[in-house]
N, C-alpha and C positions, 0 to 999 in steps of 0.2 A: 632591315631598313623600315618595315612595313610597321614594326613595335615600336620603331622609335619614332616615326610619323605620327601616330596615333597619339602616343604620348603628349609630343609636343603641341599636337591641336586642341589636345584636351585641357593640358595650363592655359593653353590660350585663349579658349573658354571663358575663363576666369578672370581675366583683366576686364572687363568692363563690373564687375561686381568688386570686385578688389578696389579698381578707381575711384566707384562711389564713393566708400567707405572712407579712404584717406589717397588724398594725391601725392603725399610725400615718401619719401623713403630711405630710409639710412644705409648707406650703402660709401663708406668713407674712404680716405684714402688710406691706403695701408692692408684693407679689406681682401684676403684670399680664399682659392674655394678651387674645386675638382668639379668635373663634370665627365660626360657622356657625348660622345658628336656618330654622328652620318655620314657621308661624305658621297660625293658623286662625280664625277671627274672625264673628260672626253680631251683623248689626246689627239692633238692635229696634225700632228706628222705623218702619223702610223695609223689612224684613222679607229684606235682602239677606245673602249667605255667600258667603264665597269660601275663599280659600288663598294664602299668599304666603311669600315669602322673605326673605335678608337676611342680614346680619350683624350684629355684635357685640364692643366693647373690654371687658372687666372689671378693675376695679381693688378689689383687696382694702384697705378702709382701716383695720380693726383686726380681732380675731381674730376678733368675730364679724358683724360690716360690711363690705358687698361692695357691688359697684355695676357695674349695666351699661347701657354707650350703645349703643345701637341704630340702626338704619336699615333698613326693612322696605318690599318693594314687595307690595303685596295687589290680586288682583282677584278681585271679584265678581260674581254673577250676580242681577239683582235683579227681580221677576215674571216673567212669559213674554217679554217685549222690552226688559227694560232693562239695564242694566250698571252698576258701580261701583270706580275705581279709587283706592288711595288710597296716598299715601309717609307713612311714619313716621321721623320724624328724634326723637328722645328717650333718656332716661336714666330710672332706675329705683333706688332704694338700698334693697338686700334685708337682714335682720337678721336672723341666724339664730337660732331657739327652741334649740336644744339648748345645753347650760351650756359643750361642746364648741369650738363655733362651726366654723371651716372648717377642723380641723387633726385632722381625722377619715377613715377608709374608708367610716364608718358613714354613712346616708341623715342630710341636713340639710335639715330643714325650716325653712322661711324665710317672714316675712312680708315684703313688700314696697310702696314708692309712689314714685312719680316723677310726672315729665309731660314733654311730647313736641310737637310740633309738625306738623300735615300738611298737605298739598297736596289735595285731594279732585276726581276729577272725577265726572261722573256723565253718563249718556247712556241713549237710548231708540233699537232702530232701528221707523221708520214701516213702515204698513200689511203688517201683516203679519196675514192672517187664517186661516191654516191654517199645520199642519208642513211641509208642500208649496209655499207661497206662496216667491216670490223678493223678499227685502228690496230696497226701492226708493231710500230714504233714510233718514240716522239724523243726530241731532242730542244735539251732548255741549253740556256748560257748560266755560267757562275754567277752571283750575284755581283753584279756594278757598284761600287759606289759611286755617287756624286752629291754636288754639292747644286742647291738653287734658289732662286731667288722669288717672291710675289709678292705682289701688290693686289690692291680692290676696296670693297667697302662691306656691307651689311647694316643690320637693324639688330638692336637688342630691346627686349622686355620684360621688366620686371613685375609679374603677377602679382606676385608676393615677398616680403622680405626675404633676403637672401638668396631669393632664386631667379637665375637669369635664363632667360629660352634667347636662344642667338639664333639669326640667319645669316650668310654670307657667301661670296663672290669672290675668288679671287685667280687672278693670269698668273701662272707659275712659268719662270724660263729657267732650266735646265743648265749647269756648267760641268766641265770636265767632261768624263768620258761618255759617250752617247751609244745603249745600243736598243737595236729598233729588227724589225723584222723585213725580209725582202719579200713582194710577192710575183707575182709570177701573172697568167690569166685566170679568170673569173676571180681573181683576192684570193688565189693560193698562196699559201707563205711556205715558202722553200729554201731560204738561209736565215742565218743571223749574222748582225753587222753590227760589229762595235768600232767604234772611230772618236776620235779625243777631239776636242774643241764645243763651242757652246750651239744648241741647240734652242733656234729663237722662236721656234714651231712652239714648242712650249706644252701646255695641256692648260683647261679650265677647270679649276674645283669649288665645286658646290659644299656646303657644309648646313648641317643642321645641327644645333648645340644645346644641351639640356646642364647648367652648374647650379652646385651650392656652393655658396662661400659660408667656411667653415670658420673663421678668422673673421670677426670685424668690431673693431676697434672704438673707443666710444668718440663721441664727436667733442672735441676740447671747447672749454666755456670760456667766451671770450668775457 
């Protein structure tokens, strides 16, 4: 996470020198490209955080409509002995607030919502009763599927042609089957609990987003 931070604050370096030189950018509809994301994510149910990775396709589908499909692996850490691992397969159509839309140097603010699909596992390791103790055994669940749903917003920047650095925000709620860990005293986790129906606890994900678009189209002469 720490390399792709770094990255991204160093294109962002560049926008104010980039602006000088030209405020425009071509950047049209039709326009596709791959990227690189971060992710950060705290779930409220279960009280678990992690960090994960991934990638990302974008497709521009009018000037001010974008859209990104994703694939994200996240792990978490969830009380003192449990764990949380989850894949994100999904997409997302962000709408940009400025009258602009994507054919700017300028910061574009965007709301967005999609939905996604995940695999979830979850595990605890046993007896463990001090920072000293040697774990004996640990016990995960098969992987879940479900399906879910989020909304949010973010900012995108374009430095330089074709390349976008994204941030964003978005409330993900959970449907079908739900499993989560049970804990016990001091946030020992000692079962796991899977149970059908929607989960409106939900989790926050954070994203950091490095693309090129590799695909863009000339702008038609009117």
């Amino acid at each position: 996470m720490k390399m792709h931070l770094s990255l991204f604050l160093v294109l962002l370096m560049s926008y104010n020198f980039s602006f000088a030189q030209d405020e425009s950018i071509l950047i049209n509809p039709g326009s596709a490209g791959i990227g690189m994301r971060t992710t950060a994510s705290i779930f409220l149910g279960d009280n678990a955080s992690g960090t994960g990775t991934g990638g990302q396709a974008k497709i521009l589908f009018a000037r001010r409509v974008n859209s990104e499909w994703f694939a994200d692996y996240m792990n978490s850490s969830v009380g003192i002995n449990g764990y949380r691992k989850d894949i994100h397969i999904g997409w997302s159509v962000q709408f940009a607030v400025n009258k602009g839309g994507y054919q700017t140097r300028k910061p574009i603010p965007f709301v967005e919502a999609g939905q996604c699909f995940d695999w979830t596992t979850v595990g605890f390791v046993k007896n463990i009763s001090s920072e000293n103790a040697i774990p004996q055994t640990a016990e995960r669940n098969h992987p879940v599927f479900s399906a879910a749903t989020q909304a949010g917003g973010g900012v995108s920047i374009f430095p330089v042609s074709r390349l976008e650095l994204c941030a964003e925000v978005q409330y993900m709620i959970h449907l079908g089957k739900d499993v989560h860990l049970e804990f016990g005293e001091n946030n020992y986790a000692f079962e796991i609990n899977e149970s059908k129906g929607t989960s409106f606890d939900g989790h926050i994900l954070g994203t950091l987003s490095i693309s090129w678009y590799l695909i863009q189209p000339q702008k038609k002469k009117s």
